[in-house]
C-alpha positions as CSV (number, residue, x, y, z in Angstrom):
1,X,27.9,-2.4,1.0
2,X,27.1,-0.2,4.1
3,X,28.5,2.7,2.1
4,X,25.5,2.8,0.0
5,X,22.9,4.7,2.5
6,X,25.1,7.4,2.6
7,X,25.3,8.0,-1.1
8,X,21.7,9.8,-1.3
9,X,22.8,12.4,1.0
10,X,26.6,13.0,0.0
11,X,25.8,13.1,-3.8
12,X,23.0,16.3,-3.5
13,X,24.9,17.7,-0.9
14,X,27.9,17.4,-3.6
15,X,25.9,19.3,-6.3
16,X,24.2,21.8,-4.4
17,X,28.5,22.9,-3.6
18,X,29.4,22.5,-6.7
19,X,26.6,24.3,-8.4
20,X,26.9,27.5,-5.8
21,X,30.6,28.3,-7.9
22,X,28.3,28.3,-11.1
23,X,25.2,30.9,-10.0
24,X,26.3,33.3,-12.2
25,X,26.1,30.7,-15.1
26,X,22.6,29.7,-15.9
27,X,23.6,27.2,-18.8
28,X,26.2,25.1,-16.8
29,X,24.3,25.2,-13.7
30,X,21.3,23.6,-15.5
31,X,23.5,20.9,-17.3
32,X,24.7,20.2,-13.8
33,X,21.9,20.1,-12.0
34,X,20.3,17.4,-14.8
35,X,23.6,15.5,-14.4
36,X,23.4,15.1,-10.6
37,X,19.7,14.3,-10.5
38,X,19.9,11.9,-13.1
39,X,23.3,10.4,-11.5
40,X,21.1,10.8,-8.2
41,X,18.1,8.5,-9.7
42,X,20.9,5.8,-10.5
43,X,22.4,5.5,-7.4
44,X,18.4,5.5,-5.8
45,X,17.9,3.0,-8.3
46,X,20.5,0.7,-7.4
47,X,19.9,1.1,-3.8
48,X,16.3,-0.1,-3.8
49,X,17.2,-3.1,-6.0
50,X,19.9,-4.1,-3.6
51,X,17.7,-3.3,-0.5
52,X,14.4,-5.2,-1.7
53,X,16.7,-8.0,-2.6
54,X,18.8,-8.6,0.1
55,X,17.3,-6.5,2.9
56,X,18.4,-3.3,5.3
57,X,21.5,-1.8,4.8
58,X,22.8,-0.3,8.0
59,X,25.9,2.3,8.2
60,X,27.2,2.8,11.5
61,X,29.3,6.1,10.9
62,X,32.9,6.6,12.2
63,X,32.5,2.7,12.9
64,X,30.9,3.6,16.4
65,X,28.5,1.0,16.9
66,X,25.3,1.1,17.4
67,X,23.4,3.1,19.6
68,X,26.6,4.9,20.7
69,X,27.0,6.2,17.0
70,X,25.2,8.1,14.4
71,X,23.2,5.3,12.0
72,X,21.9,5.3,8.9
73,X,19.2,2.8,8.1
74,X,18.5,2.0,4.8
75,X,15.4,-0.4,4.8
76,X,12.4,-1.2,2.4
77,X,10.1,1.8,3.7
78,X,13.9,4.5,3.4
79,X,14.5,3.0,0.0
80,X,11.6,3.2,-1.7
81,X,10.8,6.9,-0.4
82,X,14.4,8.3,-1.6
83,X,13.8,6.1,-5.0
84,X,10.6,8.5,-5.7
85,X,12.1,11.5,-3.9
86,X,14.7,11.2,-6.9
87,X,12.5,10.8,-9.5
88,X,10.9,14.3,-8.6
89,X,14.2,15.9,-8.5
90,X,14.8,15.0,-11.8
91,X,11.3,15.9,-13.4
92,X,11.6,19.0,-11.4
93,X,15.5,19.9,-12.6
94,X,14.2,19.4,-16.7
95,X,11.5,21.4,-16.2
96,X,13.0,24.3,-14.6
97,X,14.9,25.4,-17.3
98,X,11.4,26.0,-19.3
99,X,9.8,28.0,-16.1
100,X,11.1,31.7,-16.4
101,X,13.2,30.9,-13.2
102,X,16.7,32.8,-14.8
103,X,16.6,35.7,-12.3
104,X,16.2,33.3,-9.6
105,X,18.6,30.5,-10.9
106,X,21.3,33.4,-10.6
107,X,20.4,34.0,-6.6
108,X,21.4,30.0,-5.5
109,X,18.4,28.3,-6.9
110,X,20.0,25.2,-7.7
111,X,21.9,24.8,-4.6
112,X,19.4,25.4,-2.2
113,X,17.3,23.0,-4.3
114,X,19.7,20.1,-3.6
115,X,20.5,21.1,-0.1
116,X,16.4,20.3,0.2
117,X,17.0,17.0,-1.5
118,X,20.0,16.8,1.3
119,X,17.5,17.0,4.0
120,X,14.6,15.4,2.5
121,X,17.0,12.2,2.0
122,X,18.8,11.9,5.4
123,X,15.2,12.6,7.0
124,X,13.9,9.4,5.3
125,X,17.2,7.2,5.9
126,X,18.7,7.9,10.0
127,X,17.7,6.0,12.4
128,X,18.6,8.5,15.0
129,X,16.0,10.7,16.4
130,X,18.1,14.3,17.4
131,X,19.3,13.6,13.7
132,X,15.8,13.6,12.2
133,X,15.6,17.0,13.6
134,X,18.8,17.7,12.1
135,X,17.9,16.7,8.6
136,X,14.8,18.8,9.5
137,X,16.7,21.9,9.8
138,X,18.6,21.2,6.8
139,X,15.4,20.5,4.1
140,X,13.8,23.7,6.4
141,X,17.0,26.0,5.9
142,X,16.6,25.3,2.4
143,X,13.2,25.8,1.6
144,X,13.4,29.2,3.8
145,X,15.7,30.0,1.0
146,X,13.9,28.8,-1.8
147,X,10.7,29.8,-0.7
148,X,11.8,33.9,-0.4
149,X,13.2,33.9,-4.0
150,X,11.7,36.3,-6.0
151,X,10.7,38.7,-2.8
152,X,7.1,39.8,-4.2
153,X,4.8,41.3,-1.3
154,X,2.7,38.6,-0.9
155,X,5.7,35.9,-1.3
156,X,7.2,37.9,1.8
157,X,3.8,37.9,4.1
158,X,3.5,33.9,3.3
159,X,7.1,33.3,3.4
160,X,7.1,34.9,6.8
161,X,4.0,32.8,8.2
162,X,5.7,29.7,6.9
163,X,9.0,30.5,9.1
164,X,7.4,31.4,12.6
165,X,5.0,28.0,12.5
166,X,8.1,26.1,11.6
167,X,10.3,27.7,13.9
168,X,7.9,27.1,16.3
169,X,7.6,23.5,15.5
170,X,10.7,23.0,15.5
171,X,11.7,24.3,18.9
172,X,9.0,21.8,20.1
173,X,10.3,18.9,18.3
174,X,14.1,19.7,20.1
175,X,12.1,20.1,23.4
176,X,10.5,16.5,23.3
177,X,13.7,14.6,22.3
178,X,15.1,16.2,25.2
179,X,12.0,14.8,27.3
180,X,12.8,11.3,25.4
181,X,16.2,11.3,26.2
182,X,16.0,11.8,29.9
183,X,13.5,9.1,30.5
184,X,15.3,6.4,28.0
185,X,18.7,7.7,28.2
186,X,19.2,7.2,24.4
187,X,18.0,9.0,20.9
188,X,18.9,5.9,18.5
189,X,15.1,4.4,17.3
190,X,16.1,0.8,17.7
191,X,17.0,1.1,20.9
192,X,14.4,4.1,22.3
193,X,11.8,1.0,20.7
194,X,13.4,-1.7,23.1
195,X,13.7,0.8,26.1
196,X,10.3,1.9,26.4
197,X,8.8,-1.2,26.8
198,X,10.8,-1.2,30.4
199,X,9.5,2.3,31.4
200,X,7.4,2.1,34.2
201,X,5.3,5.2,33.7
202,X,3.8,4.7,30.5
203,X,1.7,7.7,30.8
204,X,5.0,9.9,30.2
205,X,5.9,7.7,27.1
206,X,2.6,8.0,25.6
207,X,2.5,12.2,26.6
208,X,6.1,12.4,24.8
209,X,4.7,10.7,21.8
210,X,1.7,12.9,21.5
211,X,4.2,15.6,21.6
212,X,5.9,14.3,18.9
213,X,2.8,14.0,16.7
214,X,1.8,17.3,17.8
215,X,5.5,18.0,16.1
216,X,5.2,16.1,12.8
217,X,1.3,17.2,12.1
218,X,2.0,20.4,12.5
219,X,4.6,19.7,9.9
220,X,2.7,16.8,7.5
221,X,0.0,19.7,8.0
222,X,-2.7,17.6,9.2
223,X,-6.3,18.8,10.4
224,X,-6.4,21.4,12.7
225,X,-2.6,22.6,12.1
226,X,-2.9,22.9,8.1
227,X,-3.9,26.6,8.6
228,X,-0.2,27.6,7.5
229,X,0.2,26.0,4.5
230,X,-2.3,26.5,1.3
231,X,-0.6,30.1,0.3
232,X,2.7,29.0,1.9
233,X,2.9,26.7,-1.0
234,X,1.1,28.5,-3.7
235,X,3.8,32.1,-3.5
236,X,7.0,30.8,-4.6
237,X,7.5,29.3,-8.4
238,X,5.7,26.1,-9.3
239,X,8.9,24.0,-9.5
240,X,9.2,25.3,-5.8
241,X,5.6,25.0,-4.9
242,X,6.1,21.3,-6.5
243,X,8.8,20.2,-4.2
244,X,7.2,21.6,-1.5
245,X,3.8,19.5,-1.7
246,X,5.5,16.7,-3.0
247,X,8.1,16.6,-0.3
248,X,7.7,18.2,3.0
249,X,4.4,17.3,4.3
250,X,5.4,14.2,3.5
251,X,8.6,13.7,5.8
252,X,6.1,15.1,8.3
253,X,4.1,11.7,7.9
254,X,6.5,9.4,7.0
255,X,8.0,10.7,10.6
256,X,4.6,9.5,12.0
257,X,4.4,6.2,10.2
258,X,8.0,5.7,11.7
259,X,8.0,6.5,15.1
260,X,4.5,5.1,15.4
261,X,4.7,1.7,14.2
262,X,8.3,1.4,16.1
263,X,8.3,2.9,19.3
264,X,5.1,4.4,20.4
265,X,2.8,1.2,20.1
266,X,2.0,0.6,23.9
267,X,-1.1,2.7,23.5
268,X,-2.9,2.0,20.1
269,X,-6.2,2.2,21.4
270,X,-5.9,5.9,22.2
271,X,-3.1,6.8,19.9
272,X,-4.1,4.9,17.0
273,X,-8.1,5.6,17.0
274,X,-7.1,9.8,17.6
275,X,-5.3,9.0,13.9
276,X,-8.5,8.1,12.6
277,X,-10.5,10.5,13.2
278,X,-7.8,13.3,12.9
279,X,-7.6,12.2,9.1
280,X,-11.2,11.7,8.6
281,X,-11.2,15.4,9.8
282,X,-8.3,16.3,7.3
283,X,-10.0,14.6,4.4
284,X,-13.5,16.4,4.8
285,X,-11.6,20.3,5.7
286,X,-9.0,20.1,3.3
287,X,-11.1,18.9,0.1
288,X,-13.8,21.9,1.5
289,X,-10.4,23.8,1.0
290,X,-10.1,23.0,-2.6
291,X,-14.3,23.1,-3.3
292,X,-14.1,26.5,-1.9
293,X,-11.9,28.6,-4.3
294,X,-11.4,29.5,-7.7
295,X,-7.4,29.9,-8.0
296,X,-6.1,26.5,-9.4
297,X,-2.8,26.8,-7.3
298,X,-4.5,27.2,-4.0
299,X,-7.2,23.8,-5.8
300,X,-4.0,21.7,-5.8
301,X,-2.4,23.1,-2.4
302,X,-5.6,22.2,-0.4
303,X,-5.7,18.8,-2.1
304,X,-2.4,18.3,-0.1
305,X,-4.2,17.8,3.5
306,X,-6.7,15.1,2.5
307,X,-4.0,12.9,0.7
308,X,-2.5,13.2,4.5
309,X,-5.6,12.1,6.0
310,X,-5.7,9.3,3.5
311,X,-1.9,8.2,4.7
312,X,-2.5,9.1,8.2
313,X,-5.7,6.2,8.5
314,X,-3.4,3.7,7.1
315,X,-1.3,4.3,10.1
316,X,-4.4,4.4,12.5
317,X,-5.7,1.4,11.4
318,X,-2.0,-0.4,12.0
319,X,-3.0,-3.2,10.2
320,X,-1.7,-4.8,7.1
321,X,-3.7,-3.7,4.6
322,X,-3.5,-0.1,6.2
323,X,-0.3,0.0,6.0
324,X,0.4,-1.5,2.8
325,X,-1.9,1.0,1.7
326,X,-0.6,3.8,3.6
327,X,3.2,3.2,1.3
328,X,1.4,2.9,-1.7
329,X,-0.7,6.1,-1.4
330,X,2.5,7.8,0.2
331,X,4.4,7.4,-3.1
332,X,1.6,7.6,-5.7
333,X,0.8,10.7,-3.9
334,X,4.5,12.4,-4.0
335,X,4.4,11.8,-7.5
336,X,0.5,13.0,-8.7
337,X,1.4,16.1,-6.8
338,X,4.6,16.9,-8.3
339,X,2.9,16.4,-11.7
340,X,-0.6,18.9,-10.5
341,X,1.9,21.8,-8.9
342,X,3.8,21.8,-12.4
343,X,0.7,21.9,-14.4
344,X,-1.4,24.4,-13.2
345,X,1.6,26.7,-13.4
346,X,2.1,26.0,-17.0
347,X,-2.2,26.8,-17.2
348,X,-1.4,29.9,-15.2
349,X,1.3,30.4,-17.4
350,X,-0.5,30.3,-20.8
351,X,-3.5,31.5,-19.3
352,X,-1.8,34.4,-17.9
353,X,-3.9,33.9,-15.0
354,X,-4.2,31.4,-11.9
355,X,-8.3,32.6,-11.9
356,X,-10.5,29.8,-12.5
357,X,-12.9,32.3,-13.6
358,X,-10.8,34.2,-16.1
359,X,-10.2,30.8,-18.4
360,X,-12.1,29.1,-21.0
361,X,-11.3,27.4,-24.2
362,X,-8.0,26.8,-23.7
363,X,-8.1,22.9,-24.8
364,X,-8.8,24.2,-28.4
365,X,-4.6,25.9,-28.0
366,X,-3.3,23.0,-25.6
367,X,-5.1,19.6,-26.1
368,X,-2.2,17.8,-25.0
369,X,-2.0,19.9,-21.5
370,X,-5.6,19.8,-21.0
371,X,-6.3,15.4,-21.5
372,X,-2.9,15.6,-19.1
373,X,-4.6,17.3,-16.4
374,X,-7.6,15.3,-16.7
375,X,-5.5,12.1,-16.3
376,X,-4.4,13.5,-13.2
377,X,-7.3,14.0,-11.7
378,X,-8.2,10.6,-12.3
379,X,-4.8,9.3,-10.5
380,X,-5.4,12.0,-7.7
381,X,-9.3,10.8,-6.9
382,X,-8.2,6.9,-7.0
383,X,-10.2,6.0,-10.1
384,X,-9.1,2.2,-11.5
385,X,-6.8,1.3,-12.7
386,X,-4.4,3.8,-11.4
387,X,-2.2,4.3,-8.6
388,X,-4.5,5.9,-6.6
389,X,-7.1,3.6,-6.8
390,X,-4.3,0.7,-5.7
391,X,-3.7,2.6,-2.2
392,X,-7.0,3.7,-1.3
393,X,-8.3,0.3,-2.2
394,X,-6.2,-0.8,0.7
395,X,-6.5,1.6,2.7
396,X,-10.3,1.2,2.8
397,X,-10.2,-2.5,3.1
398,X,-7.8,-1.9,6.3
399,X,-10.7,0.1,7.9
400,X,-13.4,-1.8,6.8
401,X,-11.0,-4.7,8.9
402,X,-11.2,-3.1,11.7
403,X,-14.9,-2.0,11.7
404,X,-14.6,1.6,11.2
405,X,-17.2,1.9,8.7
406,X,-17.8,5.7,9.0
407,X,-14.3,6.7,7.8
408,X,-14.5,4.4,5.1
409,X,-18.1,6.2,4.0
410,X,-16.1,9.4,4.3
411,X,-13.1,8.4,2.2
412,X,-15.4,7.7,-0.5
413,X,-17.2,10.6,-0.4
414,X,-14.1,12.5,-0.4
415,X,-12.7,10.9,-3.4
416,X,-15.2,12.0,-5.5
417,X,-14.8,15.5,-4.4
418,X,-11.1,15.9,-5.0
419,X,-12.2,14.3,-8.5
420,X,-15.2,17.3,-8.7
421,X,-12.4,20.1,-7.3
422,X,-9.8,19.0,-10.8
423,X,-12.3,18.3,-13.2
424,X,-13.7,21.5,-11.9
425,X,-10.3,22.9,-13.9
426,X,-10.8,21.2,-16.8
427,X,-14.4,22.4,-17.5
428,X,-13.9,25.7,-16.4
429,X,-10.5,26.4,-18.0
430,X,-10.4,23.8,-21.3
431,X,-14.4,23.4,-22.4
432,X,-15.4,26.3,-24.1
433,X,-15.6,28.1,-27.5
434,X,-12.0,28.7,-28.4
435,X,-13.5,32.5,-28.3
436,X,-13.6,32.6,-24.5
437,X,-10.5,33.8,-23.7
438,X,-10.2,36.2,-26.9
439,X,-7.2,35.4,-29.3
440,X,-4.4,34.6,-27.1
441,X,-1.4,33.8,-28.2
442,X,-0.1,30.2,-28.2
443,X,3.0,29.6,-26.1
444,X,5.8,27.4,-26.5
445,X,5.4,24.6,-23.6
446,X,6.4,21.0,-25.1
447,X,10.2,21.8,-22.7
448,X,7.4,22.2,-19.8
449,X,5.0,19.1,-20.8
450,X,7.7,16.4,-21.0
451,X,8.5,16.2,-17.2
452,X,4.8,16.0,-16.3
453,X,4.4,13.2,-19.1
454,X,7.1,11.5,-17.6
455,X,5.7,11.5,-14.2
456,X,1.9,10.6,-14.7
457,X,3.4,7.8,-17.0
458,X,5.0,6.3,-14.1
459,X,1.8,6.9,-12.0
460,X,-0.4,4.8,-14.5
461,X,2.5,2.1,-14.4
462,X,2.7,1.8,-10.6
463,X,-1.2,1.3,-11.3
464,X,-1.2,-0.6,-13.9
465,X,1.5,-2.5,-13.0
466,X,0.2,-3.5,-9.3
467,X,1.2,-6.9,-9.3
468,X,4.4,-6.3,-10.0
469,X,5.2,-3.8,-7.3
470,X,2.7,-5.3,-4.5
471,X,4.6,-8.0,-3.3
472,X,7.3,-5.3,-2.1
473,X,4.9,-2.8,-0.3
474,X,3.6,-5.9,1.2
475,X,7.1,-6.8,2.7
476,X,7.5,-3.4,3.9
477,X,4.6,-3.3,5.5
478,X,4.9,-6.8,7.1
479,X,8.4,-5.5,8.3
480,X,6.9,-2.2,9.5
481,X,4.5,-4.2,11.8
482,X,6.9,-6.6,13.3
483,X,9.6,-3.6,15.1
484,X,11.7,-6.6,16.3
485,X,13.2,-6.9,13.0
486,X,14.1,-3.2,13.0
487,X,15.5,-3.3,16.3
488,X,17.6,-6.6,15.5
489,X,18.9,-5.5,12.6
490,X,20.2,-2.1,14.0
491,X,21.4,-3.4,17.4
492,X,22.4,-6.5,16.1
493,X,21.1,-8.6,18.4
């Protein structure tokens, strides 16, 4: 059964081959794109079940054993993440067909879409270091293509800003696994955890891993390095601009919550408590961010860097709770977001404006799209029952465990901003005489509504439906805590 943790990278990185021999065909490359996501979600499916019921699935390729060979780790925390990553794919693969992408679905949209999901997926599942900047590369090379289709001005001046910090990163990130590698001799996880416990300068350890967040802030776009990313994400498409928020900030902190509960945990007390107050920091700039405008894209994009924050405490704290919390936020969060990015582009779409200013009246055309958008923001600001409320709930009570009271006063105050910045789109754009906006005329969008439905159903469920998933994020997170498991598992020892 080792074979299965490859299977969420060889069966995107099939389709996105196939589908480059169908560009010219719109039609079949749609049918196959819905046929290798939803084929995709299966095998995710499958994988989690087996993993949560009968624990870590390790694939030592070429049968070179571990650490002298490339390994795939396929645990609780991997799992879990590729199971939503693949939910997303598909809600984002039935809705493109509805988005006006045709010119761009002739110029490789579909392939570098799954090359992303490529990336994205081996990111989540090695447990090699050089190969997390691999899979890197990969999810980066892709988005640089995605992100340049359609070549506006604009989409050129942010495509090119999104590039350089990346490249930049990047180069860093290559730089401080070489660092890592000459002190511990090794870039396999399991066994960089069990050598740097024998260093005898810890001080080089502890500056290599503060390079190494340096690296995956930068990337998770965390408070002060965010600076790159609100119009990065708000240029290209909003299936685009969905993957993007959903995904790649999000390897950029699931990085952090890997390497910093396994490896880098000889120096919590200055590590740890710079996490705090780095997403106490993030939470308070990024939801000014989304207070401070009046186009809905750029709402949802800056809504991206306190959700971080949120994550990124969980990890400070390094508690249960925290973490427990941390996981539950992490995926509630992929999935709100994918379901905000596609809805305010079908508002800007029917609106014919992303201008918070411009709109009014609009729930008197769309009921259906407006009561969705306000059931986001609930889910987004953590109100109960919902998913939201589930993982800040825990990751408050983590804090308030370890006695820091003043980020737990400012998560609270933050979540009622972010629920002030959407419902800030809703009475501005949906309340209203039905006059407000003139006599526009009503769009098709019910092809555009059913992937949104579908995700913020499963958002209320994962709510909802706490007690049923619990128990697993509490496994995880008990697992994540104790990194002698991990390391006996991979080394076998």
């Amino acid at each position: 059964m080792s074979n299965l943790a490859i299977l969420p990278i060889i069966i995107p990185l099939i389709a996105a081959i196939v589908l480059i021999f169908f560009n010219k065909s719109v039609h079949i490359s749609r049918a196959l794109a819905k046929l290798f996501s939803i084929i995709s979600l299966g095998t995710a499916g499958y994988i989690t079940w087996y993993v949560l019921e009968h624990g870590s699935v390790i694939l030592e390729t070429g049968d070179w054993i571990a650490p002298y060979g490339i390994v795939l780790v396929m645990d609780g925390l991997a799992a879990i993440l590729v199971l939503t990553t693949n939910v997303i794919t598909t809600a984002c693969a039935f809705y493109a067909p509805h988005a006006g992408l045709e010119k761009r679905e002739r110029f490789y949209f579909y392939p570098f879409f799954f090359f992303l999901i490529t990336g994205v997926s081996g990111a989540f599942i090695t447990g090699d270091l050089f190969n997390l900047f691999v899979f890197f590369e990969v999810l980066l090379m892709a988005s640089y293509g995605l992100i340049v289709l359609g070549g506006g001005k604009v989409q050129l001046r942010e495509s090119l800003k999104y590039l350089l910090i990346n490249l930049f990163s990047s180069m860093l990130f290559v730089t401080t696994v070489a660092f890592l590698y000459a002190v511990v001799g090794t870039v396999n996880m399991a066994q960089i955890a069990e050598r740097v416990q024998e260093v005898e300068q810890q001080g080089i350890i502890t500056t290599i891993g503060i390079l190494l967040f340096f690296v995956f802030a930068t990337k998770a776009a965390l408070f002060p390095l965010y600076y790159w990313l609100p119009k990065s994400y708000i240029v290209p498409n909003p299936v685009i601009s969905a993957l993007f928020g959903a995904l790649l900030t999000k390897v950029g902190i699931y990085s952090i919550l890997r390497v910093f509960s396994l490896i880098f945990v000889h120096r919590t007390d200055l590590t740890h408590e710079m996490f705090i107050w780095i997403a106490g920091l993030s939470m308070i700039f990024g939801v000014i961010g989304a207070l401070s405008t009046s186009n809905i894209k750029l709402i949802i994009a800056y809504n991206i860097i306190p959700a971080i924050g949120f994550i990124l405490l969980g990890i400070g704290v390094l508690n249960e709770s925290g973490i427990s919390g941390s996981i539950y936020y992490l995926v509630n969060d992929m999935i709100i977001k994918t379901a905000l990015f596609l809805l305010v582009g079908i508002i800007s779409y029917v609106a014919g404006t992303s201008d918070l200013r411009k709109m009014g009246g609009l729930i008197h055309y769309y009921p259906s799209l407006g009561w969705l958008l306000f059931l986001s923001a609930a889910v987004l600001a953590g109100l109960p029952p919902f998913s939201g409320f589930i993982g800040k709930l825990l990751l408050l009570k983590g804090a308030f465990e370890q006695g820091e009271i003043a980020i737990v006063i400012i998560g609270l105050l933050t979540s009622l901003l972010i629920l002030y910045s959407i419902v800030k789109i809703f009475i501005n754009g949906f309340w209203g005489d039905k006059e407000t906006m003139g006599n526009i005329e009503k769009k098709p969008i019910k092809g555009l509504l059913t992937p949104v439905a579908a995700l913020l159903a499963l958002a209320v469920l994962l709510g909802v439906g706490a007690e049923l998933f619990y128990p697993s994020i509490e496994s995880i997170a008990a697992y994540l805590l104790d990194p002698e498991i991990y390391i006996d598992s991979v080394l076998k020892e």
